[in-house]
C-alpha positions in Angstrom: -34.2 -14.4 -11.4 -30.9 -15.8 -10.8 -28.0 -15.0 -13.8 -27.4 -18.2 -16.5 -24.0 -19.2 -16.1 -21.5 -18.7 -18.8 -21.6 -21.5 -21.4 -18.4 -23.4 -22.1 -18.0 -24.2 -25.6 -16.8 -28.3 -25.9 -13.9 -29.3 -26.7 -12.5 -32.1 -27.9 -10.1 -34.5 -25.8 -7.5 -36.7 -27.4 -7.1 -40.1 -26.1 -5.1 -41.6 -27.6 -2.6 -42.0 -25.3 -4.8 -42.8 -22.2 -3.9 -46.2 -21.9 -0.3 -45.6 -21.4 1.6 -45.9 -18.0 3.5 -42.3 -16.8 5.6 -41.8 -13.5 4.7 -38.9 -11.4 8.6 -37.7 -10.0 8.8 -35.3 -7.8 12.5 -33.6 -8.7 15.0 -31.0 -7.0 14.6 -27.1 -7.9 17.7 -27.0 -9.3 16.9 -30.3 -11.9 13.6 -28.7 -12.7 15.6 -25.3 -13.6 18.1 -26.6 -15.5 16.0 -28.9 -17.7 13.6 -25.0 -18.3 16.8 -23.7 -19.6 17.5 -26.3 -21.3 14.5 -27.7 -23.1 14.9 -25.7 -26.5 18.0 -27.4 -27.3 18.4 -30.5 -25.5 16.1 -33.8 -26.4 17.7 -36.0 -23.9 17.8 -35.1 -20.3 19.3 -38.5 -19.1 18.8 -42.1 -18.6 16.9 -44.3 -16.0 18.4 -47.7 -14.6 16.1 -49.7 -12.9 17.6 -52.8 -11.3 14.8 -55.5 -9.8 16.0 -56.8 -6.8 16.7 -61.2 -6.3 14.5 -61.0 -3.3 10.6 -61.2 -4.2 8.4 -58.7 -2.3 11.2 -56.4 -2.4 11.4 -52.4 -4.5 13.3 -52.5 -7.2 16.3 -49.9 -7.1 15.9 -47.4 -9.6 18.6 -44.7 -10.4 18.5 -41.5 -12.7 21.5 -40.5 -14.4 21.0 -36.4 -15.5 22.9 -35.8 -19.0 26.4 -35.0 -18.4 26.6 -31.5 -20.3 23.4 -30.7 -18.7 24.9 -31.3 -15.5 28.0 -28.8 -16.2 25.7 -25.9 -17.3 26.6 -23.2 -18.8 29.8 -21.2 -18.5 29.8 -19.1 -15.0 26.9 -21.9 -14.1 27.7 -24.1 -11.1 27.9 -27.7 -11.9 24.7 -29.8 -10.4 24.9 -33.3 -9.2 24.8 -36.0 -12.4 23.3 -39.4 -10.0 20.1 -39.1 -8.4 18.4 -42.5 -6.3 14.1 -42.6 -7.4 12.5 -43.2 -3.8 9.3 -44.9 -5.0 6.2 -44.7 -3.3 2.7 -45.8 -3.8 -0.5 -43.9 -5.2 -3.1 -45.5 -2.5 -6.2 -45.1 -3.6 -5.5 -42.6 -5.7 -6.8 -42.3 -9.6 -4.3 -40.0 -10.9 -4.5 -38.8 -14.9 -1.4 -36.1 -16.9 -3.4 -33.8 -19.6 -1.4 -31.6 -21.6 -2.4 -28.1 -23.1 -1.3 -26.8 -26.2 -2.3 -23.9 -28.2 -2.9 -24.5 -32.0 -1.8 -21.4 -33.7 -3.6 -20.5 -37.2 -2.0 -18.2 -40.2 -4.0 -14.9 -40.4 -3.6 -12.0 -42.8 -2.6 -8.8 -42.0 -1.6 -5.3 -43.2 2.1 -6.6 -42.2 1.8 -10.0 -43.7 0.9 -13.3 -42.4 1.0 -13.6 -38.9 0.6 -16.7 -36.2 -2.8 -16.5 -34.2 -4.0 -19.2 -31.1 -7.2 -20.1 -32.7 -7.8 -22.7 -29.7 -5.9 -25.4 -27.7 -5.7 -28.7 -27.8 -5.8 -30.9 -24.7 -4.9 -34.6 -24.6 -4.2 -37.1 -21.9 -0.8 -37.8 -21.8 -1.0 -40.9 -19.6 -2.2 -43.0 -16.5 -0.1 -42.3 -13.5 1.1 -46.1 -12.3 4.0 -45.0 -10.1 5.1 -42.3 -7.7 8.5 -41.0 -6.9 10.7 -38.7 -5.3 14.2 -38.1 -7.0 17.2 -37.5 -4.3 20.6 -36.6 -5.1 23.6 -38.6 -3.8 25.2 -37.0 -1.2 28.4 -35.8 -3.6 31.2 -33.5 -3.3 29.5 -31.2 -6.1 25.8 -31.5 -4.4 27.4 -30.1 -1.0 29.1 -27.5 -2.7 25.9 -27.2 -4.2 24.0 -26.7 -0.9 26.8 -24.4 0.3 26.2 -22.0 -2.4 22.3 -21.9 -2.4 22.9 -21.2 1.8 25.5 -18.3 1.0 22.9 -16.8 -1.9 20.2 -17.2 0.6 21.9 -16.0 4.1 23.5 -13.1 1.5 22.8 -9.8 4.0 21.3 -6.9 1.8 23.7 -4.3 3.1 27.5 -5.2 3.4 30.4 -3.9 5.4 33.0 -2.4 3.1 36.9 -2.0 4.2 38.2 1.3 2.8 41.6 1.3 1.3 42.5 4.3 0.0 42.1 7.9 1.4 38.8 9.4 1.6 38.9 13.1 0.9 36.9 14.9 4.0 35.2 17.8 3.9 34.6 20.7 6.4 30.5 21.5 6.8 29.8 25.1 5.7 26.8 27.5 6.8 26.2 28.0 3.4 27.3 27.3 -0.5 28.7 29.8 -2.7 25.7 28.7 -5.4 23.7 29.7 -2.7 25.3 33.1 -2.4 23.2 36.0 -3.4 24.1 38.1 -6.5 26.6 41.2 -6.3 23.6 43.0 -6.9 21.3 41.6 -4.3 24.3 42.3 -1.8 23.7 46.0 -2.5 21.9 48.5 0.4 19.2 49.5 -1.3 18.6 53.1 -1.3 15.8 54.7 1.0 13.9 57.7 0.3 12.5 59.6 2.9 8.7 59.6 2.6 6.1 62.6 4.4 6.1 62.2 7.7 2.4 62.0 8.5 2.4 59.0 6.0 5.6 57.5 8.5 3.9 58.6 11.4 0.8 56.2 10.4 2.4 53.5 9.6 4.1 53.5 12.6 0.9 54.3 14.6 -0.5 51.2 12.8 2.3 48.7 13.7 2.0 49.7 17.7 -1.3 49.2 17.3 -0.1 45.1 16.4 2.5 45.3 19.2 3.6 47.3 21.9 7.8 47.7 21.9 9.7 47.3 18.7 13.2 47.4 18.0 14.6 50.1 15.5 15.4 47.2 12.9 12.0 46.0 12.8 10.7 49.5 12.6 12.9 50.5 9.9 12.0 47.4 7.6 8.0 48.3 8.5 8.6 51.7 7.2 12.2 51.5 4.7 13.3 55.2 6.0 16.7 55.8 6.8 17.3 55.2 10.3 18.5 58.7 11.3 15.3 60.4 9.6 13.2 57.5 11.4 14.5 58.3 15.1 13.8 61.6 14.5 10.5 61.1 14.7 10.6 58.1 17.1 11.3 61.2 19.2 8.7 62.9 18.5 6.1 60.5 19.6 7.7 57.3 21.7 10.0 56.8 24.6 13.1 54.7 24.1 13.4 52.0 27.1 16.6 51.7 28.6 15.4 49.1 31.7 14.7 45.4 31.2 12.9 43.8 30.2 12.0 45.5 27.3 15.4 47.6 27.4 16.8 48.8 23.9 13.0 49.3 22.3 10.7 51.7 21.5 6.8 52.7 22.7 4.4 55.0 22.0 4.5 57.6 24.7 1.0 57.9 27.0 -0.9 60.5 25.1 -0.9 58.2 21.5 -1.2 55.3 23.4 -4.5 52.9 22.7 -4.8 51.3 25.5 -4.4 53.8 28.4 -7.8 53.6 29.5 -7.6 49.9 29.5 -4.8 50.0 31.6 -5.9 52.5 33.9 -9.1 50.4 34.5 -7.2 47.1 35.7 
């Protein structure tokens, strides 16, 4: 069973205006922006002259003049170019129609007070299209300058060279930050007490079990006993290597050593 497709509610066309002839004008960018801007507080955009020529079978020549404050803009805007030449062409076979869409906005009560609501829109056509054309600037000081300045926005790298003209202070790289210093406190030896020896003498038995040479350093940190109480009973039970390659470290002498038999068997 396939899904019914969504109903659109009718609406109501107005045609009144159906009969009447429009032009379909294709304009510059910078015409269509300006008129945008504009169109709150300007009625008048500018004036068409269209002047038939005393040859039959010829165009007439049709010229758009743009509104002369329009042209100017704005202060900090770049002026535009005020005459533009209409380049007509023709529709061909084409049927073409301009509808308009405009909401219709309804008062509605609220908690706030009245407020404005798009209850629907109303569409209408605005016109027949009887004649095609594109509108060209005149090729004018100000459109030029025009061009130049839309090629400079455009071609506008994202990163730019900077000329430096004033000394730069220059600092010397550091290991490390005093607010990465440690405390006074931290900076402190911290004092070791000695522990019983049969509790050193196992976790030292543990470590060679992990390793077989270790420097005094390490063993000191594995165990935090003094260092003179600690090679006193390094002594006791390892041999201190003074040949490379393992020359400065300690290991377990034979007879506490794990792996003599393994050894021995090779």
């Amino acid at each position: 069973m396939s899904i019914p497709e969504k109903i659109q509610e009718p609406r109501n066309v107005d045609l009144a205006a159906a009969g009447r002839g429009v032009w379909l004008v294709k304009v510059p960018k910078y015409l269509q922006e300006r008129w945008e801007k504009n169109k709150s507080t300007k009625t008048e955009v500018g004036k068409m002259r269209i002047t038939r020529s005393r040859f039959p079978g010829q165009k007439p020549k049709v010229t758009f003049t743009i509104d002369e404050e329009l042209a100017k803009g704005s202060p900090g805007e770049m002026p535009i170019p005020r005459e533009h030449n209409m380049i007509l062409t023709g529709l061909g076979n084409q049927n073409l129609v301009v509808f308009s869409q405009t909401p219709v906005t309804v008062k509605q009560e609220s908690s706030s007070g009245s407020v404005d609501v798009v209850a629907s829109d109303r569409i209408a056509v605005e016109g027949k299209v009887i004649q095609r054309a594109d509108c060209q600037p005149d090729k004018t000081i100000s459109y030029m300058n025009l061009k130049r300045k839309q090629l400079e926005i455009k071609n506008k790298p994202q990163r730019e060279v900077i000329q430096i003209t004033k000394v730069v202070p220059m600092y010397k790289p550091v290991n490390n930050h005093v607010h990465n210093a440690p405390s006074s406190d931290k900076n402190k030896v911290e004092k070791r007490l000695r522990e019983d020896k049969e509790k050193v003498m196992d976790i030292l038995f543990n470590a060679f079990e992990k390793h077989q040479y270790y420097n005094v350093k390490d063993l000191v940190t594995l165990t935090k006993q003094p260092i003179t109480y600690l090679k006193e009973i390094l002594k006791e039970i390892c041999t201190y290597n003074m040949k490379a390659p393992h020359r400065n470290m300690w290991e377990l002498k034979p007879e506490y050593r794990h792996y003599k038999e393994q050894q021995s068997s090779g």
